[in-house]
C-alpha positions as a printed NumPy array, in Angstrom:
array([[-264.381,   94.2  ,   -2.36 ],
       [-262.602,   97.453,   -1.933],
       [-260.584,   97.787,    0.995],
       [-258.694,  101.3  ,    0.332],
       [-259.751,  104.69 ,    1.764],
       [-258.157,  106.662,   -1.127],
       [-260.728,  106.686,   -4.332],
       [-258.307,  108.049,   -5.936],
       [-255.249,  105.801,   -5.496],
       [-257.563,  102.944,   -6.245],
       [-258.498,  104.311,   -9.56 ],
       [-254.218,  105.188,  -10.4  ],
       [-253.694,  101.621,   -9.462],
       [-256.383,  100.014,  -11.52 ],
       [-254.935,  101.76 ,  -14.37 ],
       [-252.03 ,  100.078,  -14.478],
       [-253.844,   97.121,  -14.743],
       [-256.003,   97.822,  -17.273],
       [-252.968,   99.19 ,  -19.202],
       [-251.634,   95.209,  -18.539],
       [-254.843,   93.267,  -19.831],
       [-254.761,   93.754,  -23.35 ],
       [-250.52 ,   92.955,  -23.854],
       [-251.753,   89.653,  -21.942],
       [-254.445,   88.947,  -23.86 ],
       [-252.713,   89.562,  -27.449],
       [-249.422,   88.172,  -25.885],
       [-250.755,   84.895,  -24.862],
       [-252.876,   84.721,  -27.957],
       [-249.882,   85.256,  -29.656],
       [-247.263,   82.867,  -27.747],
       [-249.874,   79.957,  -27.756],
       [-248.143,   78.164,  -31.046],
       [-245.081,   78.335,  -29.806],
       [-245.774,   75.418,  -27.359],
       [-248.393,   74.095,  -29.082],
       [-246.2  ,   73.29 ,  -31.914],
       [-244.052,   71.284,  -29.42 ],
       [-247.432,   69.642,  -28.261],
       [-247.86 ,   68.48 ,  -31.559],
       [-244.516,   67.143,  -32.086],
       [-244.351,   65.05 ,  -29.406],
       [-247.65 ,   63.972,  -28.992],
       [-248.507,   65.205,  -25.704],
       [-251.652,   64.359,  -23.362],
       [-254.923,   65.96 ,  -24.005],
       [-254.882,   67.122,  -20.564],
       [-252.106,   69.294,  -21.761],
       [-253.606,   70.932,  -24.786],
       [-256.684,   71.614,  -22.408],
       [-254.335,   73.584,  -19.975],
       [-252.599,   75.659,  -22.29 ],
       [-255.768,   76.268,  -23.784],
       [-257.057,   77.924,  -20.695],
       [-253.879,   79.765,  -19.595],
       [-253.392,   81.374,  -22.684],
       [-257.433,   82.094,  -23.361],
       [-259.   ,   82.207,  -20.245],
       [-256.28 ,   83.512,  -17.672],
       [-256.122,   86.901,  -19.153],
       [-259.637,   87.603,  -18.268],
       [-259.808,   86.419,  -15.033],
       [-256.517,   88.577,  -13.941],
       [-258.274,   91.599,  -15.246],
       [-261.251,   90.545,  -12.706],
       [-259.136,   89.704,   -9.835],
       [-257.171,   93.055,  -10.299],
       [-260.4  ,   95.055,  -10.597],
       [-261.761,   93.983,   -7.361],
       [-258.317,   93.985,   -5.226],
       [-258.206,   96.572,   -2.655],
       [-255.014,   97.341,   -4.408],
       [-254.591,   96.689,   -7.865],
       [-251.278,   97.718,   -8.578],
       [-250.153,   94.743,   -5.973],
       [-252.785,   91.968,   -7.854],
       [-251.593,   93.016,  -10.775],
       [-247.256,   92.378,   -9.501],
       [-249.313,   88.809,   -7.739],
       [-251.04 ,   88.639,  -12.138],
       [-246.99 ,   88.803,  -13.456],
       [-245.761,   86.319,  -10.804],
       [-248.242,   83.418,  -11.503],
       [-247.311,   84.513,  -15.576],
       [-243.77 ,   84.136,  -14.374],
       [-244.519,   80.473,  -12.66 ],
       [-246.766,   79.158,  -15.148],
       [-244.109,   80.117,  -17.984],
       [-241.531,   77.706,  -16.436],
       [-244.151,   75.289,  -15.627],
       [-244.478,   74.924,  -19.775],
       [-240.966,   75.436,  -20.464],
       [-240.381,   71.742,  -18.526],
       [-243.513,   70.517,  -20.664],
       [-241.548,   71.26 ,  -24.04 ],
       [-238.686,   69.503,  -23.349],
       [-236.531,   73.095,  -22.957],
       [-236.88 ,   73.339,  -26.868],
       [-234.683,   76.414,  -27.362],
       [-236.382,   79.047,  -29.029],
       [-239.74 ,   78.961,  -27.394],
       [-237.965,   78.151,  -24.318],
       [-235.842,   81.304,  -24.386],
       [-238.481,   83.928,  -26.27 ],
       [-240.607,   83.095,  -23.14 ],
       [-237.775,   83.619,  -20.13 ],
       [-236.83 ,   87.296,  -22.077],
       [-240.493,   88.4  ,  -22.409],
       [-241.395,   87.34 ,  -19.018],
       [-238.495,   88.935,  -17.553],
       [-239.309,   92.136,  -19.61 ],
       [-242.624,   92.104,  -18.293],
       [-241.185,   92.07 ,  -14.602],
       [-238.645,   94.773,  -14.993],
       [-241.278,   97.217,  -16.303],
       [-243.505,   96.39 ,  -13.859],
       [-241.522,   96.598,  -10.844],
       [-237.428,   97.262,  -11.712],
       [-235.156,   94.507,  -10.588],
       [-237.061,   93.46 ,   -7.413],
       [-239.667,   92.281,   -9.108],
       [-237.645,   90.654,  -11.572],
       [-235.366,   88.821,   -9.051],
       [-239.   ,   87.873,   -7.188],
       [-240.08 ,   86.297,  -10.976],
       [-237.167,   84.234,  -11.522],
       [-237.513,   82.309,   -8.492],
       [-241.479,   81.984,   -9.266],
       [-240.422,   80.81 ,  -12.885],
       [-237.465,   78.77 ,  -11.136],
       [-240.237,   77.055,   -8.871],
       [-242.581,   76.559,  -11.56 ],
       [-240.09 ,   74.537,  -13.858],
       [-239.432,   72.692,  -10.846],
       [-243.423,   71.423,  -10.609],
       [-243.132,   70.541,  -14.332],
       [-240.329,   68.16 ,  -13.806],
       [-241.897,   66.678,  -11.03 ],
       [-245.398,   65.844,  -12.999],
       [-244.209,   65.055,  -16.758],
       [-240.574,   64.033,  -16.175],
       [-237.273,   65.342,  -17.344],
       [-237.258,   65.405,  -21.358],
       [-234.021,   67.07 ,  -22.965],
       [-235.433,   68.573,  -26.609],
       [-233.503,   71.55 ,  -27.367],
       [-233.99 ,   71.401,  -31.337],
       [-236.109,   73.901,  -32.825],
       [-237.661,   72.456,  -36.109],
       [-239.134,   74.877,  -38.521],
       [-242.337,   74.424,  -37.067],
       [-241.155,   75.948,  -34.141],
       [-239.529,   78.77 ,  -35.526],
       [-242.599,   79.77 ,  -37.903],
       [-244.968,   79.81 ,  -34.55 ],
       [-242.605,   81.967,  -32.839],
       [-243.404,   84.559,  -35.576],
       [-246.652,   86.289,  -34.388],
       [-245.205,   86.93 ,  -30.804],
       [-242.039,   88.667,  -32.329],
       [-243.635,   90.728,  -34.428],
       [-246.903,   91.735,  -31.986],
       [-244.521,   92.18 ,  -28.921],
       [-242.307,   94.896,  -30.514],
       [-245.575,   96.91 ,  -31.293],
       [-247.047,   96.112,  -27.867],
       [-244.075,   97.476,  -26.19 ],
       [-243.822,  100.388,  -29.206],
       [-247.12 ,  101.18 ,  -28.571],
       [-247.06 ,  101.943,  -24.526],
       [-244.268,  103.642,  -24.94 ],
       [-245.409,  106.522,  -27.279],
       [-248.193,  106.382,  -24.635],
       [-245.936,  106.736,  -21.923],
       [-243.979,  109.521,  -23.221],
       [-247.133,  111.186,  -24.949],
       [-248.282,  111.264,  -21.419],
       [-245.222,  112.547,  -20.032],
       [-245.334,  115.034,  -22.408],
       [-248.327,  116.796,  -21.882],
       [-247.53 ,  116.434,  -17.906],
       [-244.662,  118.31 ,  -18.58 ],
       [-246.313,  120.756,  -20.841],
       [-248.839,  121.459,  -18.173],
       [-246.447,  122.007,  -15.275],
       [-244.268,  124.191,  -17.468],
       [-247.856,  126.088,  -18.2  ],
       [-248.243,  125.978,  -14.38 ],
       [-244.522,  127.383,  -13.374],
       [-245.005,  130.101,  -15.446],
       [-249.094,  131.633,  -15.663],
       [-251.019,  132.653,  -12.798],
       [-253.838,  130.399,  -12.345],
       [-256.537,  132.836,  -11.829],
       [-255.792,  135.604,  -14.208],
       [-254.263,  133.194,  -16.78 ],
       [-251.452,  135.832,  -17.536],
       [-247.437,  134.982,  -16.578],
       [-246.76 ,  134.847,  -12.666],
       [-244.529,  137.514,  -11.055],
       [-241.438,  135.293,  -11.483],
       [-241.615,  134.25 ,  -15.118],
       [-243.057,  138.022,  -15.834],
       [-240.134,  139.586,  -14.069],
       [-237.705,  137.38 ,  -15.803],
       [-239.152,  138.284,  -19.437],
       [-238.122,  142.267,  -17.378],
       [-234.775,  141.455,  -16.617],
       [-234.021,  139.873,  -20.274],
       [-235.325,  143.018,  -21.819],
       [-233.091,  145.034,  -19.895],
       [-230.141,  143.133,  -21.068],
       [-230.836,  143.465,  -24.581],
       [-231.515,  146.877,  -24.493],
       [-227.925,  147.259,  -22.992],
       [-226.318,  145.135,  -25.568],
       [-228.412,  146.948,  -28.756],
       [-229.941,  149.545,  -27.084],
       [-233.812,  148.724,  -28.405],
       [-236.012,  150.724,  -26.688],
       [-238.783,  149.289,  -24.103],
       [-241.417,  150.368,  -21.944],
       [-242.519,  149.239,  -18.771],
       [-246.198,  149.529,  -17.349],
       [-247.69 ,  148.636,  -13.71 ],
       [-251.149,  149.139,  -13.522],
       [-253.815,  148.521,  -10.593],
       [-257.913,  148.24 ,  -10.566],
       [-258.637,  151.211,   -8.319],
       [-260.421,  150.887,   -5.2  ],
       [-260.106,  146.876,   -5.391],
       [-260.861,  146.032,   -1.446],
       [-264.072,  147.791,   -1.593],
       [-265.113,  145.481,   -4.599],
       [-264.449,  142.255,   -2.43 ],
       [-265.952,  144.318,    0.261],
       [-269.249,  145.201,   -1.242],
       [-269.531,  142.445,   -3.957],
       [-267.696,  139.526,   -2.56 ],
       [-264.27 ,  137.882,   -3.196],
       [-266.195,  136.187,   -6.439],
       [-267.009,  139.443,   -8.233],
       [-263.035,  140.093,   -7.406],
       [-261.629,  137.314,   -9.053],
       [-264.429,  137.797,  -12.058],
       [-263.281,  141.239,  -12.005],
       [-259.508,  140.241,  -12.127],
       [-260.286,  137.459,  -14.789],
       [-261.919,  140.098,  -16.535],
       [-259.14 ,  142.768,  -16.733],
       [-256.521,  139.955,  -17.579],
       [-258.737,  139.277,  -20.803],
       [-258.919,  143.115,  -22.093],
       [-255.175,  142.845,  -21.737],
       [-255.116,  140.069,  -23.722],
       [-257.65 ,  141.899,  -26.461],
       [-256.32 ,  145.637,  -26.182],
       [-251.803,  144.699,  -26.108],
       [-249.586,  143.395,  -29.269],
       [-248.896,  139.766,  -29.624],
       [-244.733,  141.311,  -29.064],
       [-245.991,  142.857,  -25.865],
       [-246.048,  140.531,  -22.75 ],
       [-248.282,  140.991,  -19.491],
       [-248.209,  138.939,  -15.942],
       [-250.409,  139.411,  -13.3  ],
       [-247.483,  141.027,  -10.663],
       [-249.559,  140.735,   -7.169],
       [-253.004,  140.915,   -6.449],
       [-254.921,  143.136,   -7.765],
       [-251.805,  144.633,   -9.672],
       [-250.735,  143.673,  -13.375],
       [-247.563,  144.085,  -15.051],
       [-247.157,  144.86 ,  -19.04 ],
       [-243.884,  145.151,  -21.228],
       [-244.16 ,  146.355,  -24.203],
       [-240.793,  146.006,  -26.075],
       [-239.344,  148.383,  -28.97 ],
       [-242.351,  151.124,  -27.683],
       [-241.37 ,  154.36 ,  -26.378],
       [-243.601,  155.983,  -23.619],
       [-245.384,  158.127,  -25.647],
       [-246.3  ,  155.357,  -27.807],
       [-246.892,  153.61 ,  -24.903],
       [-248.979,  156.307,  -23.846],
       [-251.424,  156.045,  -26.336],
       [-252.098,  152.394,  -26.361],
       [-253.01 ,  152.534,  -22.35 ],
       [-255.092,  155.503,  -22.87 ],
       [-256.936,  153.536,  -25.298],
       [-257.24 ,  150.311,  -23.052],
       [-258.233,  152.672,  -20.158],
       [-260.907,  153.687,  -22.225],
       [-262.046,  150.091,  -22.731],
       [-262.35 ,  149.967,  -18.898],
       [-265.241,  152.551,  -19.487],
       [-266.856,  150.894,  -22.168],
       [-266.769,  147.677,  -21.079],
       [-267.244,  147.613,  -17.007],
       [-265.395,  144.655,  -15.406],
       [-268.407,  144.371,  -13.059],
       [-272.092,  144.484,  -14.114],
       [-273.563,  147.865,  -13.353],
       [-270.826,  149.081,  -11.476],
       [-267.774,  150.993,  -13.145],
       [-264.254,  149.403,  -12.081],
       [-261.307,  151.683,  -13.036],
       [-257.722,  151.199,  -13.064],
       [-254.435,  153.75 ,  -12.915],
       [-251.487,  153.093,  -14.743],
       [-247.43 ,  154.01 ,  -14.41 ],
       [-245.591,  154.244,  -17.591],
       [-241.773,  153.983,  -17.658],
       [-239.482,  154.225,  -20.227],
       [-235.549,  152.56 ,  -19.974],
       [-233.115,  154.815,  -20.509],
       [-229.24 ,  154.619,  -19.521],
       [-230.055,  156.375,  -16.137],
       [-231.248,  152.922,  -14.9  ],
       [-228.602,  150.788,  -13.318],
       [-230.818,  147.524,  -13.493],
       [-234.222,  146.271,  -14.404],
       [-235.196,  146.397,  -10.631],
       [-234.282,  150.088,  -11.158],
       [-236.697,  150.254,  -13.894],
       [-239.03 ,  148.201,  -12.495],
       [-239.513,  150.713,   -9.049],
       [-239.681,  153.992,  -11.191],
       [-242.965,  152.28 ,  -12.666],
       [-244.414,  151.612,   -9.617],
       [-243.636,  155.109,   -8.663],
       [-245.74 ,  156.317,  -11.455],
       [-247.678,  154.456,  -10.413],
       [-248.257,  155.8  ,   -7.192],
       [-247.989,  159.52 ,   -9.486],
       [-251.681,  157.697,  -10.929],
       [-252.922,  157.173,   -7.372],
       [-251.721,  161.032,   -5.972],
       [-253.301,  162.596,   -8.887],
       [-256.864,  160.872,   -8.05 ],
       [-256.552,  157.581,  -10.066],
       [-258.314,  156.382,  -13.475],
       [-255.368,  157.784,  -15.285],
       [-252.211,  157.231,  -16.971],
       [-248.61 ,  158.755,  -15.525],
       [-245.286,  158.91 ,  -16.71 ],
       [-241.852,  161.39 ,  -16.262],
       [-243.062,  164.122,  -18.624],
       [-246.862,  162.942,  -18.89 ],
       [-248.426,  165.923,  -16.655],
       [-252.038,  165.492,  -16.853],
       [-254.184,  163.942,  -19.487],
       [-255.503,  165.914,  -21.607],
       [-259.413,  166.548,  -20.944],
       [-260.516,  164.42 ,  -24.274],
       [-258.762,  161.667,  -23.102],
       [-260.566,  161.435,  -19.654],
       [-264.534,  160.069,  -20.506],
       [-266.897,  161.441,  -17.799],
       [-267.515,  158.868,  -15.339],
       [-271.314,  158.271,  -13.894],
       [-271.345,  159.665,   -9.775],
       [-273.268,  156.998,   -8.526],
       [-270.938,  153.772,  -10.413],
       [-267.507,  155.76 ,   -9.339],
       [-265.511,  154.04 ,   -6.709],
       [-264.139,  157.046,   -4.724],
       [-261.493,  159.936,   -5.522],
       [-258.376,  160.987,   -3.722],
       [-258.112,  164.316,   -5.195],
       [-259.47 ,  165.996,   -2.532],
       [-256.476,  167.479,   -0.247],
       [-254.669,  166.045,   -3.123],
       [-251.895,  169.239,   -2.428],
       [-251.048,  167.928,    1.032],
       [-250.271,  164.376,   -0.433],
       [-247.69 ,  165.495,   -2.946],
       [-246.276,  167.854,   -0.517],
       [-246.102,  164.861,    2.319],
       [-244.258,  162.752,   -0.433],
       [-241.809,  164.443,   -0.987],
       [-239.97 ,  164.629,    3.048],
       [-241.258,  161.661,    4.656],
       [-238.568,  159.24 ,    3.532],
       [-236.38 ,  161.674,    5.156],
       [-238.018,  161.268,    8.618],
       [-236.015,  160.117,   11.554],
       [-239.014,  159.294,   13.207],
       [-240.631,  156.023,   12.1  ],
       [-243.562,  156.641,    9.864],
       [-245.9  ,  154.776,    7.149],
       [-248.272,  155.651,    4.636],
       [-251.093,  153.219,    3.816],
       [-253.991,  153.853,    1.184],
       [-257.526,  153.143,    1.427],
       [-257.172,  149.307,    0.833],
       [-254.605,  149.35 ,    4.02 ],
       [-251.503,  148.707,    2.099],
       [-248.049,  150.167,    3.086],
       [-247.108,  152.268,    0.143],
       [-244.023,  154.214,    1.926],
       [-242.397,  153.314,    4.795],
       [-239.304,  155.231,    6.037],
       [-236.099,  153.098,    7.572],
       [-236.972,  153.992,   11.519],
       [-240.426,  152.29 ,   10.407],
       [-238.437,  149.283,    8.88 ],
       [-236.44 ,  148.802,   11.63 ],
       [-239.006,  149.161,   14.114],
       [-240.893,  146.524,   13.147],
       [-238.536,  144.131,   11.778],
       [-240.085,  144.272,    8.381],
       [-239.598,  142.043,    6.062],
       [-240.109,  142.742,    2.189],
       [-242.932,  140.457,    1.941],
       [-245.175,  142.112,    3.848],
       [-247.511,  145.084,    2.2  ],
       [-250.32 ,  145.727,    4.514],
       [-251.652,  146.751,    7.584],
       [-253.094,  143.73 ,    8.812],
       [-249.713,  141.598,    7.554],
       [-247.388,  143.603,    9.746],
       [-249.472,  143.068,   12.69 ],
       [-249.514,  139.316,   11.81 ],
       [-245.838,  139.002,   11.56 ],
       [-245.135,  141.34 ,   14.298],
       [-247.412,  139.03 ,   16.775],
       [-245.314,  135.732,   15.303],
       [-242.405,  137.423,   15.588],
       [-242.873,  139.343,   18.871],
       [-241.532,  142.706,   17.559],
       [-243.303,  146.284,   17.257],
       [-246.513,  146.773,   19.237],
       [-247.421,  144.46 ,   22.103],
       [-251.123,  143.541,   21.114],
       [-251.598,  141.498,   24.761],
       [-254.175,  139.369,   25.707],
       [-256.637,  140.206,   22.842],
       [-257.246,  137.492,   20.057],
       [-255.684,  139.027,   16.982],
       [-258.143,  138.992,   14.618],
       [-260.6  ,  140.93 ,   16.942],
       [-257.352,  143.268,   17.763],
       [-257.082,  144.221,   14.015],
       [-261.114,  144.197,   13.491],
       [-261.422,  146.855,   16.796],
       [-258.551,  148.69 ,   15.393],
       [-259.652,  149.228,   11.603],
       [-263.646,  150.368,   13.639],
       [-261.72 ,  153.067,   15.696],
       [-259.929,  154.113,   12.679],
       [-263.118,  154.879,   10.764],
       [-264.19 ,  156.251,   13.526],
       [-262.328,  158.632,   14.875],
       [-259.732,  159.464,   11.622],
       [-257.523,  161.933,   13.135],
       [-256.468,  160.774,   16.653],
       [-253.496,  160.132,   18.663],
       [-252.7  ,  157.445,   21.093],
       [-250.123,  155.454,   22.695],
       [-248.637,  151.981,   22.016],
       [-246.801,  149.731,   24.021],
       [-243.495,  147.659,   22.426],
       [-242.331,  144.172,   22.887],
       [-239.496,  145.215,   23.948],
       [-240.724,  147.709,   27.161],
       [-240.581,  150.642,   24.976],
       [-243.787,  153.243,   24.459],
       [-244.276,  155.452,   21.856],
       [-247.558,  157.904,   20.412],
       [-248.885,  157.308,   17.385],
       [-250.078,  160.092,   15.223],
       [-252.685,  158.847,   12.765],
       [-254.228,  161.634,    9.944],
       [-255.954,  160.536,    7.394],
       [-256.539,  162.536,    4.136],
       [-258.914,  160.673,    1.18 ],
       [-258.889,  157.652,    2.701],
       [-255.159,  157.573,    2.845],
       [-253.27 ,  156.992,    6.341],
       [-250.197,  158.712,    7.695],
       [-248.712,  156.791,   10.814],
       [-245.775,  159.165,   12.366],
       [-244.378,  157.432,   15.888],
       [-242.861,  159.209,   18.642],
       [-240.624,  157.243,   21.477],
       [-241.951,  159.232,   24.512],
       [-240.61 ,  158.117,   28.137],
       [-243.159,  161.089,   29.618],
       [-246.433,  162.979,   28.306],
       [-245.215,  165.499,   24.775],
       [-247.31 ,  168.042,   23.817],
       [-249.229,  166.921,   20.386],
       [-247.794,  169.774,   19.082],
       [-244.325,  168.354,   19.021],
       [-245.605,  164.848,   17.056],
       [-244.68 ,  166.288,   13.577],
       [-241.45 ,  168.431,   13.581],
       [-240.711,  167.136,   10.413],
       [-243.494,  167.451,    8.076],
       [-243.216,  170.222,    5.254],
       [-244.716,  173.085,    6.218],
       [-247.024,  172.743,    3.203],
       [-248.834,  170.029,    4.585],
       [-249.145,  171.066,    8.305],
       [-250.617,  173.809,    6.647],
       [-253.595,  171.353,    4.862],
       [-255.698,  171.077,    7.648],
       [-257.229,  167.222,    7.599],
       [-253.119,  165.369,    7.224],
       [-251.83 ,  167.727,   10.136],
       [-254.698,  167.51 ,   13.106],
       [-254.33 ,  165.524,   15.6  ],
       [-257.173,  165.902,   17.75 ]])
């Protein structure tokens, strides 16, 4: 009868005896002549013969069934190697202490014990075989017969030379086993499990080792950060299992469309990494181009066009590290995203040319932000100097800039990259804006409605720490610029965005704040 609540622990223990039936069975099959012999020599009872004859037949079987049924099998199985232990010394007494039978069984009993359970075990089956030698004694009598005739030495044979394979045998099992475990945790430090691809940290690391060869020989490498366009709507409107197909998907045509010398990693989401070693960018160029245009011809979703924008970035000496390297790909990144996604951008890229851009089907497209596209660049290029804090999130809610009065505001950490994560660690943390009484999820699901809603408003917000300031929210494309003022009385709306180029106060939907 089973008495454990873990299935699976029960079925770990019974392994390990199973793993112990069939060295018991051959062992005592094989060990059986070496008393025997001994029987024969000195003529012992029948009795005798019968019990040996059982033990070393029988037993085996009936261990196997008492383990399987244990509540814990790993513990029968230590109880299986403790009788072995007693009943060994019991026959030990019955042969007199004939010396090489007598000895072969002490070492392969105690072997049996240390592998099974180290030195406590061991020092437990000692005293079992100590006791059992003892009951011998008592029922046949002391008899002192250490000489090993020839007999004897012939029937210790088979166990010397089936033991040594036994124990051969489980080991290669054993380290076979250990093996592949260690295979497939090295497989699992390094890939991703959904896309399959490297993980950030292993794909960053393959980065930073390019970088340092390239200073020591100066090979040149390229660097690309690419991201499915418009990816929140796809778990919005299809569900989080079309997102994972979809990312499971794009991690294949990488695998098709790069080099076996170029290396990819999933770096975050829906974001993938590719390095592409001893490629320049234009060369670079040309094989994204062509796996953008798989994208097109072979939709990640069913019926429904999924699209992805790529940054391209070359090393050159300019960059002082790989981290360096690594943020002016994500910024061309970004260039992709400005100049309306669906397209590859580099330093001296400009725009595609038109053959290289297929026509994409209205009703499958997810969305453009090209519209008001001029007031984006323009906003890009002051609002890192700010001294007021301000963010700008995209249509999925991520943070894509953030000035330092933002940063500091909020206590962010670099972890964080959305809208809905800063609130979360700003409510843990109790920094930035005071959300109150209001459950939090509800907080950020009102919030997100309002800003739907009404996309060009301003309003105030209360601080942890007593102070208030108005929050300027214009939205452009589906993009979000956040610009806070610390007010202590009422400031014209007017006076929310001194510091915005004049370009984009000029652009109509990023500038109004009614």
């Amino acid at each position: 009868m089973l008495t454990t609540n873990e299935p699976g622990l029960h079925v770990a223990q019974l392994g390990f005896a199973r793993k112990s039936y069939l060295p018991r069975v051959l062992g005592l099959a094989a060990g059986s002549p070496l008393v025997l012999t001994v029987f024969h020599h000195t003529g012992a009872p029948l009795l005798e013969w019968i019990g040996l004859l059982l033990y070393c037949f029988v037993w085996p079987h009936l261990a196997w069934a008492w383990a399987r049924r244990a509540g814990n099998p790993f513990r029968a199985e230590q109880r299986n190697l403790l009788i072995d232990q007693f009943v060994g010394g019991f026959w030990i007494a019955q042969i007199g202490f004939n010396a090489l039978p007598s000895v072969l069984t002490v070492t392969l009993l105690c072997m049996s014990s240390l592998t099974a359970g180290g030195m406590q075990l061991l020092g437990r089956g000692l005293a079992w075989q100590a006791a059992g030698l003892v009951l011998g004694l008592l029922l046949g009598g002391f008899h002192w017969m250490p000489e090993s005739t020839t007999a004897n030495v012939l029937s210790c044979l088979p166990l010397l030379l089936t033991h040594p394979l036994l124990v051969a045998h489980t080991a290669h099992q054993a380290i076979t086993k250990l093996r592949n475990k260690r295979a497939e945790l090295e497989h699992q430090t390094r890939h991703d499990g959904l896309s399959g691809l490297y993980n950030r940290s292993h794909w960053e690391a393959q980065v930073r080792n390019e970088f340092a060869r390239y200073r020591r020989a100066g090979l040149p490498a390229t660097l690309v950060l690419t991201d499915i366009d418009h990816f929140k709507r796809i778990n919005d409107d299809h569900g989080h299992e079309a997102g994972d197909d979809a990312i499971r998907r794009f991690a294949g045509l990488l695998r098709e469309c790069l080099r076996t010398t170029d290396i990819a990693g999933r770096y975050g989401g829906e974001e993938f990494g590719m390095l592409l070693p001893q490629t320049r960018a234009r060369e670079a160029r040309v094989l994204i181009e062509r796996l953008r245009a798989r994208l097109h011809e072979t939709p990640l979703l069913e019926d429904t066009l999924v699209t992805a924008s790529f940054g391209v970035a070359e090393l050159s000496p300019d960059l002082a590290s790989h981290e360096a390297w690594m943020r002016l790909a994500d910024q061309m990144l970004y260039r992709a995203k400005h100049q309306g996604r669906d397209r590859v951008a580099g330093l001296d890229f400009g725009e595609p040319p038109a053959a290289a851009t297929p026509p994409l089907p209205p009703a499958r497209q997810f969305g453009s932000a090209r519209e008001n596209g001029f007031a984006l660049n323009a906003l890009l290029g002051g609002l890192d100097s700010m001294r007021q804090p301000m963010a700008l999130l995209d249509a999925s809610d991520r943070l894509v800039l953030t000035n330092d009065a933002f940063r500091e505001l909020h206590q962010l950490p670099p972890t964080v990259s959305t809208y809905a994560g800063l609130i979360r660690h700003c409510h843990s943390k109790q920094v930035g804006p005071r959300i109150g009484d209001a459950e939090l999820d509800t907080w950020l699901r009102l919030t997100e409605r309002k800003r739907h809603s009404h996309p060009n408003h301003v309003f105030d917000v209360h601080m942890v720490d007593g102070r208030r300031f108005r929050v300027t929210e214009s939205t452009c494309a589906g993009w979000i610029l956040m610009v806070l003022t610390q007010v202590n009385e009422d400031v014209p709306t007017a006076a929310v965005l001194p510091y915005l180029p004049r370009q984009a106060v000029s652009a109509a939907p990023l500038s109004q704040a009614g």
